[in-house]
N, C-alpha and C positions, 0 to 999 in steps of 0.2 A: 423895303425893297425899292428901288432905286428907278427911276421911268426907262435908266436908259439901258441898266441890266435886261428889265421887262421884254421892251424893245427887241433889244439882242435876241432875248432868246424866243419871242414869238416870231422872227425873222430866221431863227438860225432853226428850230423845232422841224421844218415842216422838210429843210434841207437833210437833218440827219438822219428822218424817217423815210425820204425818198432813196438815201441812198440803203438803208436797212431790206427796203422793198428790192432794188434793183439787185443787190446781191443776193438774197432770197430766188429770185424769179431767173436768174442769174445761173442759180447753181441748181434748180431744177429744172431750165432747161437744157442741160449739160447731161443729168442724168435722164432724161426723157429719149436725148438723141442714143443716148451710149445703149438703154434700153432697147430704143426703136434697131439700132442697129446688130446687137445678140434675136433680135428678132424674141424677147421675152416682156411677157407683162410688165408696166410700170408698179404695180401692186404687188 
């Protein structure tokens, strides 16, 4: 394994879990709202 593959991907890692988070957090705020507003539990 190569320093600068390494690199890459301790560089690039932290990027495609932030974005896995944000559409996660993303699309349960989406249904949080759609809930809040049927005026029914999120559960």
């Amino acid at each position: 394994m190569s320093p600068v593959f390494l690199t890459a991907y301790v560089l690039a890692f932290p990027v495609i879990v932030a974005c896995v988070l944000f559409y996660l957090v993303r699309a349960f705020h989406s249904d949080w709202l759609q809930a809040k507003a049927e005026n029914r539990p999120m559960i």
